[in-house]
C-alpha positions in Angstrom: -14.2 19.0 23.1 -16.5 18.1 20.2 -16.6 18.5 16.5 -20.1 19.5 14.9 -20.5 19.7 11.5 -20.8 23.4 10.0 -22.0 22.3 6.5 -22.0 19.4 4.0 -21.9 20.8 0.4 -22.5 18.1 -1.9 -21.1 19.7 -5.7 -20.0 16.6 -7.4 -21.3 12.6 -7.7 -17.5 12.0 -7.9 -14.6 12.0 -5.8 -13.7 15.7 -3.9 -10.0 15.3 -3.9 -8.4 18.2 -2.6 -9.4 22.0 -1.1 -7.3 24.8 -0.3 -8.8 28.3 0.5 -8.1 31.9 0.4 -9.1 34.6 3.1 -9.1 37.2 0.6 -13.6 36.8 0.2 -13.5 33.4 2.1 -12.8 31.5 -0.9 -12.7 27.9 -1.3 -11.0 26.1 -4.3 -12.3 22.1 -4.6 -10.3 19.6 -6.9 -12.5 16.5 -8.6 -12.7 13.7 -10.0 -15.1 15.2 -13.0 -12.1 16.9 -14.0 -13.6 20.1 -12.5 -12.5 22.7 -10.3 -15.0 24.8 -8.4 -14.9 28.0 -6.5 -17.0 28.2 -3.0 -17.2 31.8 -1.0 -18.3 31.0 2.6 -20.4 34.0 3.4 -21.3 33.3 7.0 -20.2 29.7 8.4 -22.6 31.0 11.3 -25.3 31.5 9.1 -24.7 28.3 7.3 -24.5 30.9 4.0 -22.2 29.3 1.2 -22.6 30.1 -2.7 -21.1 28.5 -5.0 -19.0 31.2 -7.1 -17.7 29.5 -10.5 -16.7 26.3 -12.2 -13.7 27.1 -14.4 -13.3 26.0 -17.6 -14.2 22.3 -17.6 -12.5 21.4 -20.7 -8.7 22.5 -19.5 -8.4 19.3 -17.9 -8.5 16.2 -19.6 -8.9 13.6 -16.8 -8.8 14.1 -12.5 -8.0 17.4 -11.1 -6.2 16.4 -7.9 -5.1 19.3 -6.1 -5.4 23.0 -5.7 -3.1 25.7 -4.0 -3.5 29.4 -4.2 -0.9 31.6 -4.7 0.3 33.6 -1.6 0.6 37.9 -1.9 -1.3 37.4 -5.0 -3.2 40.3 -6.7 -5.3 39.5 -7.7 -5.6 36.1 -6.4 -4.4 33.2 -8.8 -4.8 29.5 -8.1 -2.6 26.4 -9.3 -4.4 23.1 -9.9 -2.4 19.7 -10.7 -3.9 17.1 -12.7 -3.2 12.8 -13.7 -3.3 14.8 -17.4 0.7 15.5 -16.2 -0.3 19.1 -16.4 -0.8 22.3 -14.5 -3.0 25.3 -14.6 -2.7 28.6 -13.2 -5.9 30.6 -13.2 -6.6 34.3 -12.1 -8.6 37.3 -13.2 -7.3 38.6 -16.5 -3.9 41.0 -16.0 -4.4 44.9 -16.2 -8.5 44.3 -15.8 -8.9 46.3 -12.4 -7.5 49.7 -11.6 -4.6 49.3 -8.7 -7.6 51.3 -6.3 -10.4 48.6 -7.8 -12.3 46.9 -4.5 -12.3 43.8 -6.9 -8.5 43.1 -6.4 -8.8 42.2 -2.4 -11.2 39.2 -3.4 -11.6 36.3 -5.9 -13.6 37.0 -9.6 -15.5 35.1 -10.5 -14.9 34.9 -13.9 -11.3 33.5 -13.0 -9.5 32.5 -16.5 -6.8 30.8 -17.6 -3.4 31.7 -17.3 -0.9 29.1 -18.4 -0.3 25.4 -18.7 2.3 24.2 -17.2 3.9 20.7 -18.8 6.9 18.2 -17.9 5.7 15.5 -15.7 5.5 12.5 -17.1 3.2 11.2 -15.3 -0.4 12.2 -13.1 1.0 15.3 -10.5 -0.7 14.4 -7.5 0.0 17.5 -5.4 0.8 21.2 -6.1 2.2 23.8 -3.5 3.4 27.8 -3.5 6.3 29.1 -1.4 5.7 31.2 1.1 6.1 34.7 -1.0 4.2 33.1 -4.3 7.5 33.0 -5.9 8.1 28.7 -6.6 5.6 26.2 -7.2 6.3 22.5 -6.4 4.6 20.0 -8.2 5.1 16.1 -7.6 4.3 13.2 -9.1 3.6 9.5 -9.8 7.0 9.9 -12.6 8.8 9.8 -8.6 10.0 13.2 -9.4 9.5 16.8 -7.8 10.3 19.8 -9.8 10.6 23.2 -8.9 9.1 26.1 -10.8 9.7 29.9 -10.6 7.3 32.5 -12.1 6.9 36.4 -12.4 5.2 38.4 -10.4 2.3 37.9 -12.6 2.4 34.2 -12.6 2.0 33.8 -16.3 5.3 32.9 -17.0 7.2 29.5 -15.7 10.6 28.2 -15.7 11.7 24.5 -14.3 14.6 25.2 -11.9 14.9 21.8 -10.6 13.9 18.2 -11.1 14.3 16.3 -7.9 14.4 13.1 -8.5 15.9 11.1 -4.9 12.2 10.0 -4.3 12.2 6.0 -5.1 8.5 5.6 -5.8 5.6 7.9 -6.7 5.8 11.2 -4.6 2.1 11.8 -3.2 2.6 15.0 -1.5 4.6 18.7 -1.5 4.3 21.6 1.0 6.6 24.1 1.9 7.5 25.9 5.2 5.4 29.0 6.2 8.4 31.4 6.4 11.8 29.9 4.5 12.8 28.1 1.0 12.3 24.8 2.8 10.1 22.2 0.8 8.9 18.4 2.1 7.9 15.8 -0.3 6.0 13.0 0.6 6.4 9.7 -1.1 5.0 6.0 -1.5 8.4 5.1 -0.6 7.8 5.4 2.8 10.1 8.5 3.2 9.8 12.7 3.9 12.3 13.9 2.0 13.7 17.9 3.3 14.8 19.8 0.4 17.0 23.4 0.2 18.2 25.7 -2.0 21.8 25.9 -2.8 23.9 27.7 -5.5 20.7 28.2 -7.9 20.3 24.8 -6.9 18.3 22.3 -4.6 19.3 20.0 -3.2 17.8 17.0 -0.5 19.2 18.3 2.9 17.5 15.4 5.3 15.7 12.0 4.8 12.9 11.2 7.1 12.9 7.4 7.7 11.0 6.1 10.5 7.0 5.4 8.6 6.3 1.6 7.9 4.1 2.8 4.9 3.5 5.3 2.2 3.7 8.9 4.0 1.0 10.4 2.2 1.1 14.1 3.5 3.0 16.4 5.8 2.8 19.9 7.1 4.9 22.3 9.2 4.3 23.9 12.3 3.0 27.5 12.0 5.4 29.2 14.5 6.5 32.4 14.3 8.6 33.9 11.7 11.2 34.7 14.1 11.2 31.3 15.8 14.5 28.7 15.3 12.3 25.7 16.0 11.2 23.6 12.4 8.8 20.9 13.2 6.6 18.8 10.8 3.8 16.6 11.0 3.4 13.6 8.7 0.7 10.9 8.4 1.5 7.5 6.7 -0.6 4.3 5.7 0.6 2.4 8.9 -2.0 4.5 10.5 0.1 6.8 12.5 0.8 10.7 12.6 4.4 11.9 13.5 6.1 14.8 14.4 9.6 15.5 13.1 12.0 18.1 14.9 15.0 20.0 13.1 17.8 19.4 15.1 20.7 21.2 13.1 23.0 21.2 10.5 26.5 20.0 9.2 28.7 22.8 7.2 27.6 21.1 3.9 23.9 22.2 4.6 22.8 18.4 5.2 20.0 19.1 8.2 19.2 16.7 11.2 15.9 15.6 12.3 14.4 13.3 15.0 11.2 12.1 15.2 10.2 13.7 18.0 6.4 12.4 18.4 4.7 9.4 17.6 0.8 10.8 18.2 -1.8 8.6 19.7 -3.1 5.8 17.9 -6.4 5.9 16.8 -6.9 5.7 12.8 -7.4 2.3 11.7 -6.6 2.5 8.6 -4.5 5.1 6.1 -4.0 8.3 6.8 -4.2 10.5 4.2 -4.3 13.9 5.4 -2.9 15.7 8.1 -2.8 19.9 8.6 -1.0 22.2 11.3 -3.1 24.8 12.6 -1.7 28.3 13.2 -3.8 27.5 16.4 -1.1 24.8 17.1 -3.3 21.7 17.0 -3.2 18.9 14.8 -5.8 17.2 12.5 -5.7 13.6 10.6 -7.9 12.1 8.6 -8.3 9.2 5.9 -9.1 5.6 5.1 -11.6 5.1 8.0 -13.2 8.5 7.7 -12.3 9.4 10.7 -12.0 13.2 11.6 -9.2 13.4 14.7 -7.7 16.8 16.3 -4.8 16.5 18.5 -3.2 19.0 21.3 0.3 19.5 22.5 0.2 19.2 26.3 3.8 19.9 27.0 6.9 19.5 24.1 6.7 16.4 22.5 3.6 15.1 24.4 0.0 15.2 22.6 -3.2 14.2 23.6 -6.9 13.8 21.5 -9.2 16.5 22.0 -12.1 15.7 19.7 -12.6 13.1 16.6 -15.4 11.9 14.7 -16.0 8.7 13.2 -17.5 8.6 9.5 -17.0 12.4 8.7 -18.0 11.7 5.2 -20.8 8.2 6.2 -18.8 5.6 4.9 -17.0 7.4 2.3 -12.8 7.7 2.4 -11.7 11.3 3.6 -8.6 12.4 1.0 -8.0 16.2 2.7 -8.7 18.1 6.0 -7.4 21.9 5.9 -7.4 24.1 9.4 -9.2 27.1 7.8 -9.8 30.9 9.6 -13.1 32.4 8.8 -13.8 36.1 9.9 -10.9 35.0 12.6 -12.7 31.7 13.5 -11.1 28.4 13.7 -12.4 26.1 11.3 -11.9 22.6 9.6 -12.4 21.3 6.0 -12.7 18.2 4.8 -13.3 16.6 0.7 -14.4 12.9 0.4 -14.9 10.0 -1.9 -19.1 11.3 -1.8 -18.6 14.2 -3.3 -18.8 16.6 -0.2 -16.8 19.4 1.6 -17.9 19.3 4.9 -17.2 22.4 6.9 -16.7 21.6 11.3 -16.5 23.8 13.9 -14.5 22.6 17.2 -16.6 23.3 20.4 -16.1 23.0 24.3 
């Protein structure tokens, strides 16, 4: 297999951090360096038809916007973005605007305003991620903490329920399960730490050691909602990708995991990014620019299917994001030149 390039929108001179997107209008959200955050509706990846929707409100964020999540079961859609300012904004089309019948709740406005700031960290956040019903928020940060927020159903209002703060260096990375209140936080300590909730509480339930680097992002497996099995994939600045298997847990709620899979070697450099595809592959990406998709064969045993070197020329790659566009695979990636490339995978 093969990966062709889609699309290369070029939207900024600065770094593209971080994407997430939205199948409710095919809508991508881009994080910058310019302190920006931009709004992309892919009208026909065949086509090659992309328009760029909005740039919100430029002044909210005082230095890097570094990553972006949108809220799951949203209506209408609202989006999170994490900033080094040690802040958090929530954006969305203004409460009460549309009739409950209006066509303009099942996609994004564009005229997306501001909700609420949310404040605490001490330090730049460096990622942002929903639960699964759009009902926590996990934000992380250089301060080495993660803290866990809960909101109303209209996402204006925000309460800290947690600060987790086990991480020993700057955390890099949060993302929870698809299905359940299980969250992972990557960190420049070299760990994945596994955290639950307990008593109104949460609590670390597993620490994944095994990395000879900074882990710089994880995601879980999208399995079904009825399926025991809890995997995760991780990749790490000593160049490899893992996968982690849930193995059980001890009456106390403290959960065991085994690395399960090393995958091969081929990055030669730090990986930044990896995603889990409801398809069931794997992509990686990073340091070298290089664009890598891997296949489970049989349990625990992964091959290469398809990678490109320099996805971005010689630029960094800092996110790749499995995407499904009118029920089409696809993959997304920001770099250091300012782009978001768009690649199909092809026989």
């Amino acid at each position: 297999m093969s990966i062709s390039l889609i699309k290369s929108l070029k939207l900024q001179n600065n770094r593209a951090w971080a994407i997430d997107f939205i199948s409710q209008g095919n809508i991508l959200a881009v994080a910058s360096e310019d302190h920006k955050i931009k709004l992309v509706k892919i009208t026909d990846p065949d086509k090659k038809q992309f328009k760029l929707l909005s740039v919100l409100d430029e002044t909210v964020h005082k230095k890097t916007v570094r990553s972006v999540a949108w809220r799951p079961h949203s209506n209408p859609p609202s989006l999170a973005a994490g900033s080094f300012d040690a802040t958090v904004s929530i954006w969305s089309s203004i409460p009460g605007e549309f009739e409950e019948d209006d066509e303009a709740l099942s996609s994004v406005d564009e005229d997306m305003e501001l909700l609420a700031i949310i404040e605490g960290h001490e330090h730049e956040i460096k990622g942002v991620s929903w639960s699964h019903d759009g009902i926590f928020l996990a934000t992380c940060s250089r301060d080495k903490s993660v803290w866990i927020w809960e909101t109303d159903e209209a996402g204006e209002d925000f309460e800290c329920v947690s600060v987790l703060q086990e991480h020993s260096q700057d955390v890099k990375h949060v993302s929870w399960h698809p299905y359940k209140y299980l969250l992972a936080s990557s960190s420049y300590d070299d760990t994945i730490r596994l955290w639950g909730e307990f008593d109104d509480d949460w609590e670390c339930v597993a620490v994944l050691n095994g990395h000879e680097g900074t882990v710089w992002s994880s995601d879980f497996e999208k399995n079904s909602a009825t399926s025991d099995s809890i995997r995760l994939c991780s990749g790490s600045d000593d160049s490899t990708v893992r996968v982690w298997k849930y193995q059980g847990e001890d009456p106390d709620g403290q959960q065991e995991w085994v690395c399960e899979s090393q995958l091969p070697k081929v990055h030669k450099r730090q990986i930044y990014s990896v995603s889990w595809g409801a398809n069931g592959l794997i992509a990686s990406t990073g340091s070298d620019g290089a664009l890598v998709v891997y296949k489970e064969t049989q349990p625990g045993e992964w091959e290469i299917i398809a990678q490109k070197e320099l996805s971005h020329q010689i630029s960094e790659v800092n996110e790749v994001k499995w995407i499904s566009v009118n029920g089409k695979d696809l993959l997304v990636t920001s770099g250091d030149d300012g782009c978001i490339n768009l690649w199909n995978l092809t026989q």
